[in-house]
N, C-alpha and C positions, 0 to 999 in steps of 0.2 A: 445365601445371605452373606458369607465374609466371603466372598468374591466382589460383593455391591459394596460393602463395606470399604473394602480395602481401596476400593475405585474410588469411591468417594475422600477417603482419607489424602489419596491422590490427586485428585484435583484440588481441593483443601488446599494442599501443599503446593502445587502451583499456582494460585493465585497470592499464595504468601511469599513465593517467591519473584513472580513477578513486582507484587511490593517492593522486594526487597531492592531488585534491581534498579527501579524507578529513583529508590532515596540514594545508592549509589552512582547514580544516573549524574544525582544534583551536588555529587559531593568529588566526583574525580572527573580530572580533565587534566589538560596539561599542566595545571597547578594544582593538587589537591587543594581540598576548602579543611579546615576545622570546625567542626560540631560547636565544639567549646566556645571558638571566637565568634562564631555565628549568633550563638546564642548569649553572650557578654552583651555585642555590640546591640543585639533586640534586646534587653533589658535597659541597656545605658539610654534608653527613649530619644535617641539622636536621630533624624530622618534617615532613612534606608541612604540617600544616594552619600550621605558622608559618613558610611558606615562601607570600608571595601569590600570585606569580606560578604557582608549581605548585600553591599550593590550589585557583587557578580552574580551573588546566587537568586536574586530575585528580577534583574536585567537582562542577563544572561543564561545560566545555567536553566534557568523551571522553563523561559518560553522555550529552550532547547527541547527538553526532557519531551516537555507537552507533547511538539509535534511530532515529533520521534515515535511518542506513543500513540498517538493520535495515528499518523501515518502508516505507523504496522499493525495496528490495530482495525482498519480501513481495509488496508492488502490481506490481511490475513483470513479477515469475513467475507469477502468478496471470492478470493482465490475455494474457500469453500464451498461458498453458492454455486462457483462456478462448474467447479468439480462434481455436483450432484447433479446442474443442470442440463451441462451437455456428456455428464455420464462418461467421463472422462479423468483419469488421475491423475493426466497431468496434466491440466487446465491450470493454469495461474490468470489472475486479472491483465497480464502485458501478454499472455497467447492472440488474442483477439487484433494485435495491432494497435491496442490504441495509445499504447507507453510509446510508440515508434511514431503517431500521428501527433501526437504531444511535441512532442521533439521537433518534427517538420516543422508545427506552427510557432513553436519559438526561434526558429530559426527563420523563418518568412519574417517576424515580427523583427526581429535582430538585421536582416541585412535591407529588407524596405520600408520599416517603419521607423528605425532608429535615427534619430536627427532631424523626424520633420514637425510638423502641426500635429500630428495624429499620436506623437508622443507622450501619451496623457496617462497620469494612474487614475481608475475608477475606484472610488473606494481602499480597498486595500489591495487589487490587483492591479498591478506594470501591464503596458502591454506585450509581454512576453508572456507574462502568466497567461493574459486574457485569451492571446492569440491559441496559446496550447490546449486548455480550455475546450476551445471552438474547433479545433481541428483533431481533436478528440472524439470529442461528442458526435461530430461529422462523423469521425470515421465507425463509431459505434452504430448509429441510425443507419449506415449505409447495409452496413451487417444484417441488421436487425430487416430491412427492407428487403434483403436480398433473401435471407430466411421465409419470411415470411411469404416471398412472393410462389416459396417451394417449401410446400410444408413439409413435404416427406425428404428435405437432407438431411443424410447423417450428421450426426456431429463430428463423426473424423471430416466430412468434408466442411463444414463451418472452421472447423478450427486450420484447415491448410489455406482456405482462404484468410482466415486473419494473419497466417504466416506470411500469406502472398503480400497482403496491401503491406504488412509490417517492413519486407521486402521493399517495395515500389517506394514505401515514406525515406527507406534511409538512403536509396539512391536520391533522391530531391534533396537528402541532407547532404549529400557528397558534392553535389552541384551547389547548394547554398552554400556552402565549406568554399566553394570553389570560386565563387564570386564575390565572397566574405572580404575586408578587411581584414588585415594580418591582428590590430589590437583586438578586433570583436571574437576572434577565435578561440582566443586564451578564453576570456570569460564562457563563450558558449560552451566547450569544450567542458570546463569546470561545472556546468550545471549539466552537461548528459550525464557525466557518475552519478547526480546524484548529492544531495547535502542536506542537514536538517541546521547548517549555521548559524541559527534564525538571530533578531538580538528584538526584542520588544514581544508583544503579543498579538499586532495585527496578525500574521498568519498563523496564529494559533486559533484567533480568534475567527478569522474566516473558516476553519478546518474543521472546528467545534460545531459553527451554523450549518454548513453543510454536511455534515460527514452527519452527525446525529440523528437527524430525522429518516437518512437513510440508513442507518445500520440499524433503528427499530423497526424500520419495514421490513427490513430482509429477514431480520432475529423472527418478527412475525410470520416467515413462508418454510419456519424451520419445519413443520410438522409435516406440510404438502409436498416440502421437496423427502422428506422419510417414503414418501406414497410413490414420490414419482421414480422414489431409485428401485422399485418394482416393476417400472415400467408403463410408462405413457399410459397405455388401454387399462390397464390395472387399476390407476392411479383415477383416470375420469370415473373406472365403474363404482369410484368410493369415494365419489362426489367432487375431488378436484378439479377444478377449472385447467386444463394445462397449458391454453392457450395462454391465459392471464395469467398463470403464473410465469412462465418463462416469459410474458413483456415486462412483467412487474421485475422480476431478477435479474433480467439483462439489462433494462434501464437503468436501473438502482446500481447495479453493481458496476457499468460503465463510469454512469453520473461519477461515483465514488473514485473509481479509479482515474477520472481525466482529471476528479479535485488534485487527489494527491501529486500526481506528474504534475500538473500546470504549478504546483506551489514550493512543491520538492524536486520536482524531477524524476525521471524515471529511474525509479529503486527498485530490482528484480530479487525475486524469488523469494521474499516474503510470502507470497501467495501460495508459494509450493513446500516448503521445506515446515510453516506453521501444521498446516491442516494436516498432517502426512505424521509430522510427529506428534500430534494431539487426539489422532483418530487411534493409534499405538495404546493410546493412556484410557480415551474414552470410549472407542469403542465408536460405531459409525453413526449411532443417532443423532442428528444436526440438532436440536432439543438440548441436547447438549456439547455438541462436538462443536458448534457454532459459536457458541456465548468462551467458552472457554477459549476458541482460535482465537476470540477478539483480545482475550487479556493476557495470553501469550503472545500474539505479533506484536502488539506494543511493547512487552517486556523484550522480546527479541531484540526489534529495530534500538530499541534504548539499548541493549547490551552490543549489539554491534556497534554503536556510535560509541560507546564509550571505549572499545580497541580502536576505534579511528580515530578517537585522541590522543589514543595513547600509543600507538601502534608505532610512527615517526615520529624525530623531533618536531615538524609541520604538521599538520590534520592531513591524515587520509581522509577523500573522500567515501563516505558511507554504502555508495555501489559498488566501490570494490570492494569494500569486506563480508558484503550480502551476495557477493559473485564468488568469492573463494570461498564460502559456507554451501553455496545452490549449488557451484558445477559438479563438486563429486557426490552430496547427496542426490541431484538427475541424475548421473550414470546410475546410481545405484539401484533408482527406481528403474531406471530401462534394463539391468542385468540381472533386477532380484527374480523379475515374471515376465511373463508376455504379456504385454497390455495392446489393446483395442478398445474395445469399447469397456463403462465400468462395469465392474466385479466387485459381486460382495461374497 
């Protein structure tokens, strides 16, 4: 009983903490805000935009925050499903290739679409966003096809093939580099790290529509993916479907992960370093290991952006500071055990 307790009292406390970081999320940056003057200038009933202090924080600072959270909150459930699905620990949402297919198609959109008729935003996606989007998703379906055309592959070998195509995408980026304009390169160059810059709420608000109705699906397959880290046969003889569940979790989890690249960019190791240190607190049940990844990747990504503001006098971008957190916790995992396939 105080073993549960105390787990409990523990998550408690991280989700208060993720709180906490969210409201310092919206209050430091390369200018500190003040509490005080924030709250003056909302009582003096003068419209937000001639109010400075509440202009940044409600213009700039929250749609930051949002997708920050949104976005590692996104990578962090996903990198979990992942991990249970193909029974693998170190599964993240970008093993699969589709953060590196993302890339490609913004990069095809940037060097042959930029300047002509076809230069169009839909909605609230550019076509950079659209094109990553699409060459995402491609690259996820081909996976899924190629699985499926072989039921009985390992997942170590699914996941050396999303190495491979992830592979074959950044040599097409080396070539589209290579035939780039010198100005488009600065800018593309800046969105492979990775950023949550945002200023307004259209991509908050695209991130919200999509990301939602998939992160309830998934929260929903927490119980059958607990059956299936017993083991495929195990799993069906106590009524899981296992076919449908890994369509339903590799769909869902791609969908998710090509939103986040196509809008942010590809941002690593959210997917691995959440789940890993949440399973630590929680314990391996997805039931609960799941819901809780989601309100720490958000608190993460928001605490990593906020040393990317603060880090230079200029903004670091945000994949580098989720790359200097990822690469020594992966060694770690590769030096703490021998990993193959997953282990409970």
């Amino acid at each position: 009983m105080k073993p549960t307790m105390s787990r409990t009292r523990i998550i408690f406390a991280l989700v208060f903490i993720t709180g906490a970081i969210g409201v310092a999320s919206l209050l430091i940056g390369t200018e500190t805000l003040s509490p005080e003057q924030a709250w003056a200038e909302w009582q003096s009933g003068r419209p937000i935009r001639e109010c400075p202090t509440l202009s940044i924080l409600f213009y700039q600072r929250l749609p930051r925050t949002l997708t920050a959270w949104l976005a590692g909150s996104a990578l962090a459930l996903v990198g979990c499903a992942f991990q249970a699905l193909l029974r693998n620990p170190l599964a993240t949402p970008y093993t699969l290739g589709i953060a590196s297919a993302g890339a490609l198609g913004a990069w095809v959109a940037t060097v042959f679409i930029q300047g002509t008729v076809l230069w169009v935003t839909v909605w609230t996606f550019s076509p950079i966003q659209a094109s990553a989007f699409v060459f995402a998703s491609l690259n996820a379906l081909f996976i899924y096809l190629l699985a499926a055309r072989n039921p009985r592959m390992a997942p170590s070998v699914l996941l050396l093939t999303g190495v491979t195509l992830g592979m074959l995408c950044n040599a097409g980026i080396l070539f589209l580099r290579y035939l780039a304009a010198p100005d488009r390169l600065v800018v593309m160059d800046r969105w492979l790290m990775g950023g949550v810059d945002v200023v307004g709420f259209d991509i908050v608000r695209t991130l919200l529509i999509g990301l939602t109705p998939c992160a309830i699906l998934l929260l929903a397959q927490s119980a059958k993916l607990d059956q299936l880290g017993f083991g495929t046969e195990l799993a069906a003889s106590r009524g899981v479907h296992v076919g449908r569940l890994q369509a339903v979790v590799f769909f869902v989890g791609s969908l998710m992960t090509a939103l986040v690249a196509s809008t942010v960019g590809p941002i690593g190791f959210v997917g691995l370093i959440v789940p890993h240190s949440v399973r630590a607190i929680t314990g391996s049940r997805h039931r609960i290991l799941m819901p809780v990844s989601l309100f720490c990747g958000g608190a993460f990504l928001c605490f990593c952006d906020i040393i990317a503001r603060r880090l230079l006098t200029g903004e670091t971008p945000i994949g580098i500071i989720t790359s200097l957190f990822g690469g020594p916790f992966f060694l770690y995992l590769l030096t703490r055990k021998r990993f193959t396939d997953w282990e409970t």
